[in-house]
ROROZA-117456 format. One record per residue: x, y, z of N, C-alpha, C, O in turn; residue in three letters; residue number from 1. Coordinates in Angstrom, 3 decimals. Last residue first. Layout:
<atoms>
+----------+----------+----------+----------+----------+----------+----------+----------+----------+----------+----------+----------+-----+-----+
!      nc1 !      nc2 !      nc3 !     cac1 !     cac2 !     cac3 !      cc1 !      cc2 !      cc3 !      oc1 !      oc2 !      oc3 !   r !   k !
+----------+----------+----------+----------+----------+----------+----------+----------+----------+----------+----------+----------+-----+-----+
!        X !        Y !        Z !        X !        Y !        Z !        X !        Y !        Z !        X !        Y !        Z ! ALA ! NUM !
...
+----------+----------+----------+----------+----------+----------+----------+----------+----------+----------+----------+----------+-----+-----+
</atoms>
This chain:
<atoms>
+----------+----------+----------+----------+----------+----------+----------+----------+----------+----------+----------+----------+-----+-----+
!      nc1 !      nc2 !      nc3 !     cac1 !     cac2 !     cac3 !      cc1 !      cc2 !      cc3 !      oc1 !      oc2 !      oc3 !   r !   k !
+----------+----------+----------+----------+----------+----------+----------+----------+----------+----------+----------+----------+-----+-----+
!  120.062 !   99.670 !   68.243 !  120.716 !  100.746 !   67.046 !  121.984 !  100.886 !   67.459 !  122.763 !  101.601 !   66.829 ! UNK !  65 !
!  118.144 !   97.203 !   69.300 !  119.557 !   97.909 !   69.476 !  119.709 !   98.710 !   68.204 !  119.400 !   98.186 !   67.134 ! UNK !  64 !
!  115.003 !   97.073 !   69.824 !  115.613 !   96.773 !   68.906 !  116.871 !   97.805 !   69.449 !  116.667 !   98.929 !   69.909 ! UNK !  63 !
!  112.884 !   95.281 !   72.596 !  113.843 !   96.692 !   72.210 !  114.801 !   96.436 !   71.127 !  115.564 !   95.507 !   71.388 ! UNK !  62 !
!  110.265 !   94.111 !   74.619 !  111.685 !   93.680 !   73.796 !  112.147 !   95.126 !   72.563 !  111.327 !   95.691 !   71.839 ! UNK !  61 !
!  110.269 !   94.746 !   77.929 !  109.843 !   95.466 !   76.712 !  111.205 !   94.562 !   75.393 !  112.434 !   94.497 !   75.378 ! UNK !  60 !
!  110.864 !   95.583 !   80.491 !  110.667 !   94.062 !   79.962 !  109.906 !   93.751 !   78.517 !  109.201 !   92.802 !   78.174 ! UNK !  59 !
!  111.548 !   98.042 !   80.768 !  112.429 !   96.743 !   81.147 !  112.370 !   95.455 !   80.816 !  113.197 !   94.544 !   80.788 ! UNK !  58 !
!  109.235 !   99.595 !   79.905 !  110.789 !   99.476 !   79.721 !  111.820 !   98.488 !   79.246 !  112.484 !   98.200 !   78.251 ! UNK !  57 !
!  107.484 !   99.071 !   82.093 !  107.402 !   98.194 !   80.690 !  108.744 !   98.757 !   79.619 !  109.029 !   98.133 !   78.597 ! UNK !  56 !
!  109.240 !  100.117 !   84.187 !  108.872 !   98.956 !   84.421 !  108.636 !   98.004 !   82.714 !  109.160 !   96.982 !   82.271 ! UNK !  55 !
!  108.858 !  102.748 !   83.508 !  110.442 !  102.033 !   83.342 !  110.178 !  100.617 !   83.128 !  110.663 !   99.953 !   82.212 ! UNK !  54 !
!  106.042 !  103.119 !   83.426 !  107.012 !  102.946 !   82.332 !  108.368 !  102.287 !   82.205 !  108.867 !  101.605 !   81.310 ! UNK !  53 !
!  106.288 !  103.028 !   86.208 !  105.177 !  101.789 !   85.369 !  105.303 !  101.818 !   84.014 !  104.873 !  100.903 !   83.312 ! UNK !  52 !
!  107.271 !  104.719 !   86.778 !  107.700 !  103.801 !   87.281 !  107.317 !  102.439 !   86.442 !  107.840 !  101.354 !   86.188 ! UNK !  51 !
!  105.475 !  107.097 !   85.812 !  107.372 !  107.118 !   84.913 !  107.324 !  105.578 !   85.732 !  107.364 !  104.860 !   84.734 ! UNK !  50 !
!  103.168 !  106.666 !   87.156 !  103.234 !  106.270 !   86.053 !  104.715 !  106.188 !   85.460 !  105.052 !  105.274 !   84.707 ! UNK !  49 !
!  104.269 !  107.308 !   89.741 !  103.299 !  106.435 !   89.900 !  103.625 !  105.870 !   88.108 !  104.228 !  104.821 !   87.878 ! UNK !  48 !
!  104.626 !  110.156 !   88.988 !  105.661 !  109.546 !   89.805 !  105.333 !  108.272 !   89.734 !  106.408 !  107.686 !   89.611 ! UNK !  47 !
!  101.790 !  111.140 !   88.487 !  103.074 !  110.773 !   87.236 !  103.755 !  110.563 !   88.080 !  103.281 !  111.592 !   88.563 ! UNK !  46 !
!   99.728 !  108.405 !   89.857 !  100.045 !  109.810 !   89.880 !  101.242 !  109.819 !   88.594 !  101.544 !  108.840 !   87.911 ! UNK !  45 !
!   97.048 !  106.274 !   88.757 !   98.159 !  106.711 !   89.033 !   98.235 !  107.438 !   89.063 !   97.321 !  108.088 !   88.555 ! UNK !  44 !
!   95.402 !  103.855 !   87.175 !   95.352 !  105.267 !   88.154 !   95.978 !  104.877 !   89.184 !   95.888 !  103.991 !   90.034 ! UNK !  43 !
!   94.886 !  102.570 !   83.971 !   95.441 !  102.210 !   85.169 !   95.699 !  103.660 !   86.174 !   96.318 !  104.554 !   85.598 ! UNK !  42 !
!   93.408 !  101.208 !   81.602 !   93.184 !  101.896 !   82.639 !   94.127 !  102.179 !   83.623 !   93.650 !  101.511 !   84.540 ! UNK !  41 !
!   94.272 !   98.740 !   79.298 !   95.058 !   98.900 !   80.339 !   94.577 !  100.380 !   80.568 !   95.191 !  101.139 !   79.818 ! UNK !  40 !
!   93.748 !   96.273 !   76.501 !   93.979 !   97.604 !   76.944 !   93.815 !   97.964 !   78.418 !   92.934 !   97.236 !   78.876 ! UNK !  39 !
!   95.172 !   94.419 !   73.963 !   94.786 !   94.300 !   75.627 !   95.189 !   96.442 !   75.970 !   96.074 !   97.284 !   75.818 ! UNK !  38 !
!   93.929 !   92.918 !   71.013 !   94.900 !   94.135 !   71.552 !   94.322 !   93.811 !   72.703 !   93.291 !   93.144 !   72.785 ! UNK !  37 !
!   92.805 !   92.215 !   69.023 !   93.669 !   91.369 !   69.245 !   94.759 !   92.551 !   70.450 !   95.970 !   92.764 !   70.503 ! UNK !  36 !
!   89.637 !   93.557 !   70.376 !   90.630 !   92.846 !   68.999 !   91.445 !   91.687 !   68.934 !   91.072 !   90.519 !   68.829 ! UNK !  35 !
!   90.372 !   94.230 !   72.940 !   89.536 !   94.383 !   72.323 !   89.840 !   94.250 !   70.917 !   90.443 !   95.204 !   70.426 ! UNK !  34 !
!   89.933 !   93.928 !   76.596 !   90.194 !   92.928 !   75.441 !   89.633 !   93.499 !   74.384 !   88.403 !   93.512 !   74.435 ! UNK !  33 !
!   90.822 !   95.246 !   79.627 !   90.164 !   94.714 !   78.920 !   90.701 !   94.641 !   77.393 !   91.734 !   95.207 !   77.035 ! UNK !  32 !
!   91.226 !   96.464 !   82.858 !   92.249 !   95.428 !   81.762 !   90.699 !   95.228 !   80.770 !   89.611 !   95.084 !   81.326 ! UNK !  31 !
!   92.414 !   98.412 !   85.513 !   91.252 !   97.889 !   84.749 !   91.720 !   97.165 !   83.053 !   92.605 !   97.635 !   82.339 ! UNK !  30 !
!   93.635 !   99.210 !   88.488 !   93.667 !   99.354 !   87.131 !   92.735 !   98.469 !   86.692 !   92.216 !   97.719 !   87.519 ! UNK !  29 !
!   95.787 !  100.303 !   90.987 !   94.405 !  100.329 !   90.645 !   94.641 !  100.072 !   89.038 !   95.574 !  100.570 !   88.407 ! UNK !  28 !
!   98.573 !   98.998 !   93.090 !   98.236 !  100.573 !   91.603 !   96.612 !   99.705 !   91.156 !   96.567 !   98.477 !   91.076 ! UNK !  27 !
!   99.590 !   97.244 !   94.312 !   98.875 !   97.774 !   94.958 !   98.198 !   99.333 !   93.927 !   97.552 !  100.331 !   94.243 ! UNK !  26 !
!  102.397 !   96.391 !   93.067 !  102.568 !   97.318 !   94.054 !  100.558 !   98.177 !   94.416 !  100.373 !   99.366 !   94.679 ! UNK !  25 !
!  101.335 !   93.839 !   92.595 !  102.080 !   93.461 !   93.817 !  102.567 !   94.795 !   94.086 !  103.186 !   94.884 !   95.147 ! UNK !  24 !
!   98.984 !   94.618 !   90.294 !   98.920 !   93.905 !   91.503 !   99.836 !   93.738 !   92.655 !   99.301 !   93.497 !   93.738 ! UNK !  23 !
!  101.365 !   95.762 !   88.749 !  100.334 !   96.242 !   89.019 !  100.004 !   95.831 !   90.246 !  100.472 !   96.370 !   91.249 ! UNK !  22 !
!  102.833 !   93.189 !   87.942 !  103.243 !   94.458 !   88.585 !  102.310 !   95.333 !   89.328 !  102.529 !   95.595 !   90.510 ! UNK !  21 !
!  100.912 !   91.722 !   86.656 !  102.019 !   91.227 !   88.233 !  102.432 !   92.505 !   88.943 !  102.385 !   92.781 !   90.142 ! UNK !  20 !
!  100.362 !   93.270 !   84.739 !   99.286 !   92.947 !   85.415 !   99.448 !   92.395 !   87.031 !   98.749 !   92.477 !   88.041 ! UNK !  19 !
!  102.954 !   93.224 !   83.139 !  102.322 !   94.406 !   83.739 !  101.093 !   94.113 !   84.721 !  100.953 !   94.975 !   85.589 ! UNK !  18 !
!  102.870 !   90.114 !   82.844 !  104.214 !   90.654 !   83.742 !  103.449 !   92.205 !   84.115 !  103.323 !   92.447 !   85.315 ! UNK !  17 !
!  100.515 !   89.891 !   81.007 !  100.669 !   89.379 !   82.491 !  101.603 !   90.074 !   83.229 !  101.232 !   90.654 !   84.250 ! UNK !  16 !
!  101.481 !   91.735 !   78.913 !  100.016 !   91.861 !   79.422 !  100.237 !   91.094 !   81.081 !  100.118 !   91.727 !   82.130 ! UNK !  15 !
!  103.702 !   90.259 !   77.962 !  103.654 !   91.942 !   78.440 !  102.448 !   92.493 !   79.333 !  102.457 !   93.389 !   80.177 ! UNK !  14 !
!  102.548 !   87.853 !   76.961 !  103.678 !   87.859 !   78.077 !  103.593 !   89.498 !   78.744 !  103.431 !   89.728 !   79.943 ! UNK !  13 !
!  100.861 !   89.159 !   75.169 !  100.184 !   88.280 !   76.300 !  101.243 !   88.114 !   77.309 !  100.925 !   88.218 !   78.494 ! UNK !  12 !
!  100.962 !   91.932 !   73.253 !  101.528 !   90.037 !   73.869 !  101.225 !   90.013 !   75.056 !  101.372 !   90.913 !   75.883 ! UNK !  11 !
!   99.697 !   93.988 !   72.113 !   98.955 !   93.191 !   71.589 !   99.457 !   91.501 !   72.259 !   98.914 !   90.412 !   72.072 ! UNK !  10 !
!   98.793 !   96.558 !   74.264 !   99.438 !   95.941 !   74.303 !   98.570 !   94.362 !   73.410 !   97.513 !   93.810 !   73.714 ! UNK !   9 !
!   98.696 !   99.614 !   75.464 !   97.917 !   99.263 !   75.029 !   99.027 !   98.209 !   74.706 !  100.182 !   98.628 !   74.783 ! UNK !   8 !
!   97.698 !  101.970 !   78.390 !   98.644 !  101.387 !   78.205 !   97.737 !  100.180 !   77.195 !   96.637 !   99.750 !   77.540 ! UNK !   7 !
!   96.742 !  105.778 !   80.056 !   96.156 !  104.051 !   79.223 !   97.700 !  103.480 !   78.629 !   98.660 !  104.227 !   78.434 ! UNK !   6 !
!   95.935 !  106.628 !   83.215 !   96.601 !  106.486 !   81.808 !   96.717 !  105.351 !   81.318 !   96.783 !  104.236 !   81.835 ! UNK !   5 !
!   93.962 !  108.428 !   85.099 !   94.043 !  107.267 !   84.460 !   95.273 !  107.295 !   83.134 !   95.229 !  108.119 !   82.220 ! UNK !   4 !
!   95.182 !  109.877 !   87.957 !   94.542 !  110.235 !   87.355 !   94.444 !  108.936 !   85.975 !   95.503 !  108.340 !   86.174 ! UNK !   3 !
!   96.210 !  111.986 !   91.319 !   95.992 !  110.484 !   90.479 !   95.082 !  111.307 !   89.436 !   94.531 !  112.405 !   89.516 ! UNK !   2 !
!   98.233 !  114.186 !   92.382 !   96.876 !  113.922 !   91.976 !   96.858 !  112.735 !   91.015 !   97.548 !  112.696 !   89.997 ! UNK !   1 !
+----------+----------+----------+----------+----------+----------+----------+----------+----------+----------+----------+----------+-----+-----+
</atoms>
């Protein structure tokens, strides 16, 4: 069962590369601007969403411990 989960994001590199993604697997979503922040609708199933996590995961800059 689809359903919306939000994704919130203040860089513009993170904002496009998720927005590529989005678009080239065909996932529904809705983008808007509000501050200095980009916020992100996006409907999906959770199989649909863990992917679209790994995804900002991956291209996520990550402090090493």
């Amino acid at each position: 069962m689809k359903k919306y989960y939000n994704f919130e994001t203040m860089y513009i590199s993170l904002r496009d590369e998720l927005r590529s993604y989005l678009k080239d697997n065909n996932i529904y979503y809705e983008l808007s601007k509000a501050d200095r922040y980009y916020h992100f609708e996006i409907l999906t199933d959770a199989a649909g969403a863990q992917k679209i996590n790994n995804f900002i995961d991956s291209v996520s800059i990550t402090e090493v411990v």
